[in-house]
C-alpha positions in Angstrom: 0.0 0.0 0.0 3.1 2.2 0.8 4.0 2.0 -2.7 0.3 2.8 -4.1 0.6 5.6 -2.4 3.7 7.0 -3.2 2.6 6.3 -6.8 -0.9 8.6 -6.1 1.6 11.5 -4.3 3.7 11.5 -7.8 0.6 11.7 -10.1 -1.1 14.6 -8.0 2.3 16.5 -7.7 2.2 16.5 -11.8 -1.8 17.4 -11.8 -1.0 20.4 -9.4 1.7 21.4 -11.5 -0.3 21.3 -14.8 -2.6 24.3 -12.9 -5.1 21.7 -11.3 -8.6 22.9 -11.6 -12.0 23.2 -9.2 -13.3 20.9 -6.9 -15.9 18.2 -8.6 -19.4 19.1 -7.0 -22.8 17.9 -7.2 -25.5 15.1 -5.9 -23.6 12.2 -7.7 -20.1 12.9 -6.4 -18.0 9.8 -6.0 -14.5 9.4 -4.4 -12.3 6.8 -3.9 -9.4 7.4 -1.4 -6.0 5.6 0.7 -5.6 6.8 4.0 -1.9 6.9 5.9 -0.2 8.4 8.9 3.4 9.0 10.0 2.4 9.2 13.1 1.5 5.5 14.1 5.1 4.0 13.4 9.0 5.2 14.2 9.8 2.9 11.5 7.7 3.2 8.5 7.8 6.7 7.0 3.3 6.2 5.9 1.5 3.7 7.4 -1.4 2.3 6.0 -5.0 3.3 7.0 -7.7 2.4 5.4 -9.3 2.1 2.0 -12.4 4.5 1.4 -15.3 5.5 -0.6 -17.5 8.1 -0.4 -20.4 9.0 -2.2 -22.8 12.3 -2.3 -26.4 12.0 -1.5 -26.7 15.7 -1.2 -24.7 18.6 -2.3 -23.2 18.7 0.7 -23.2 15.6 2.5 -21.6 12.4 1.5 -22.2 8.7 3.1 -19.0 7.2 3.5 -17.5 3.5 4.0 -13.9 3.0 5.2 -12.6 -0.8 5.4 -9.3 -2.5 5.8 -8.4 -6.4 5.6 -5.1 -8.0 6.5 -4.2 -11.6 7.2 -0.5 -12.5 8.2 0.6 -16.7 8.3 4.5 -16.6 9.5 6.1 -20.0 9.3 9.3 -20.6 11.5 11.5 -23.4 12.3 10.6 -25.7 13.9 7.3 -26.2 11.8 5.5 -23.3 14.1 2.9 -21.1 12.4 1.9 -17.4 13.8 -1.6 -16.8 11.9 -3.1 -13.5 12.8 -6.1 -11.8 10.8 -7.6 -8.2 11.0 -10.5 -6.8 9.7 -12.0 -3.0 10.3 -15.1 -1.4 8.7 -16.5 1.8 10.0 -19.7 3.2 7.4 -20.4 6.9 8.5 -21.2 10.6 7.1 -20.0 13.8 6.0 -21.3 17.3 6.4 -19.5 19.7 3.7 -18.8 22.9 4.4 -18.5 25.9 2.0 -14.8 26.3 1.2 -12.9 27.4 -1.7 -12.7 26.6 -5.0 -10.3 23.9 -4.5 -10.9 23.0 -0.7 -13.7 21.6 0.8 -13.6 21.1 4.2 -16.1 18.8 6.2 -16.6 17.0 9.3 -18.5 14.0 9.9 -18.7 10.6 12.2 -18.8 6.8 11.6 -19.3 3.4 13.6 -16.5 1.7 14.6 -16.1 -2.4 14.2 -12.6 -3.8 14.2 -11.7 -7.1 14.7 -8.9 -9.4 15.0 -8.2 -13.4 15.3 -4.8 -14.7 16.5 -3.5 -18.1 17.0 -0.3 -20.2 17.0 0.0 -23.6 15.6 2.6 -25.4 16.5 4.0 -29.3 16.4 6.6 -28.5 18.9 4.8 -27.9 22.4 0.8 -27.1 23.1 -1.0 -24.7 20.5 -1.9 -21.4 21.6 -5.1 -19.6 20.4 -6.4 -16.2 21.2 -2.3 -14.6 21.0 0.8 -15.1 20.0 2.3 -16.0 23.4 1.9 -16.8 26.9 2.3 -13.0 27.0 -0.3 -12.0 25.0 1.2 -10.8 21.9 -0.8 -10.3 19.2 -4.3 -10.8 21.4 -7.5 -11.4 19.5 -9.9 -8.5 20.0 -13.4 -7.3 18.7 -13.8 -3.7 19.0 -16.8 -1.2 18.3 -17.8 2.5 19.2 -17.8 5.6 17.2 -15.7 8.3 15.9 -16.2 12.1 15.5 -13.8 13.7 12.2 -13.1 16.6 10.8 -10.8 16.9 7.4 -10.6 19.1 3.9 -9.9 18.1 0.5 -7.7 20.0 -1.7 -8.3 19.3 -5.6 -5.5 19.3 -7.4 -7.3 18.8 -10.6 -8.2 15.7 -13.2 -10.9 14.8 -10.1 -7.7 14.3 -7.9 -7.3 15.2 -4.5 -5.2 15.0 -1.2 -6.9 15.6 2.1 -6.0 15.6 5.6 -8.4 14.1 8.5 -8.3 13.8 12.8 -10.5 12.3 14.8 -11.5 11.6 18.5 -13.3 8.3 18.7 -14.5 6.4 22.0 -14.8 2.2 21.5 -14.7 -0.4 23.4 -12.6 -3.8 23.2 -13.3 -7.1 24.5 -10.3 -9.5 23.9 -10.3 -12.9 23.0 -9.5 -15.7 25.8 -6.2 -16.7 25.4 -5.4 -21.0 25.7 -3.1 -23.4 25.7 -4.1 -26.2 24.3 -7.4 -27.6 26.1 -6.2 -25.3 28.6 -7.4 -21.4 29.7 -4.7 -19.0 30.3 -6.7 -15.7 30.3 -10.6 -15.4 30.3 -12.0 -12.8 28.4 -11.7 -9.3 29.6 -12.8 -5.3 27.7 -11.8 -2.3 28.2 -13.0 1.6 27.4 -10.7 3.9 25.3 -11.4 7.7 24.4 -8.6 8.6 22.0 -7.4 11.1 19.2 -7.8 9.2 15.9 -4.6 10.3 13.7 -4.5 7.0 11.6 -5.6 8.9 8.5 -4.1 11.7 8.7 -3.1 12.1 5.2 -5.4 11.0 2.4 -4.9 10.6 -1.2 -7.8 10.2 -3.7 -9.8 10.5 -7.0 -13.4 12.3 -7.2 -15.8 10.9 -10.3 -19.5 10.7 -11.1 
């Protein structure tokens, strides 16, 4: 995804050097959009949010769907497999402000349901499911709870746009029991969060109709 978006960032910088033109308007309106942040990593210089699409019911407001899959199998010697899955969909709306030409600010919120599945499988020792590890690396979770945002778009022209976004969002997580083997390490517990959402921070995307 890193690379996609690097790939976007070199396209707009040609559209905004060609003059760029107005921001696409109108009952209609769809936009397609990747989400990073350089905030959520000391290693990676963009890491990946979420895949989005928006469409306009109104003028002015947009319903929106952000959703991100992942699924990692890592295979080590001796044959022991760490198998961890994510999945996070969160539909929602936008209210769009009068701006400028070119940028169209907004704010909005959306429901929040993330999920993960963790498990080690192992022929070396008992299987763990619910983590990684005795420690709880890697716990399984389900989360849900909603987010307030607030962003702009800024068209560069050719329908193509990069945008910035924050959020405060308030969930709550129940994670997974934790086992291993026929045996239960860690029942299930939850917990409330209230936090500053700054996982797509930078957006990069294409308006059609």
């Amino acid at each position: 995804m890193v690379v996609v978006m690097l790939f976007l960032v070199s396209q707009l910088s040609v559209f905004a050097q060609m003059g760029g033109g107005e921001k696409p308007t109108g009952t209609g309106l769809i936009t397609f959009e990747l989400t990073g942040s350089p905030f959520n990593s000391d290693e990676a210089l963009l890491t990946p949010g979420v895949f989005r699409a928006r469409y306009f019911v109104m003028d002015n407001i947009a319903a929106r769907l952000s959703t991100w899959f992942d699924m990692t199998s890592n295979r080590v010697v001796p044959e022991t497999v760490y198998n961890y899955s994510y999945f996070s969909l969160r539909p929602g709306g936008e209210f769009h402000m009068p701006g400028t030409s070119k940028v169209d600010p907004y704010v909005g919120g959306e429901l929040i349901f993330d999920g993960a599945g963790s498990s080690k499988n192992t022929e070396v020792g008992a299987p763990i499911t619910g983590a990684w590890d005795t420690n709880k690396l890697n716990r399984g979770f389900f989360r849900w709870g909603m987010a307030a945002v607030a962003g702009a778009d800024y068209y560069l022209g050719g329908g193509f746009y990069i945008g910035i976004e924050v959020g405060l969002e308030f969930a709550r997580t129940g994670y997974a029991e934790v086992k291993v083997g026929d045996d239960l390490l860690y029942g299930k517990t939850a917990k409330n969060s209230f936090n500053t959402v700054l996982t797509n921070s930078f957006r990069f995307g294409y308006a059609f109709r």
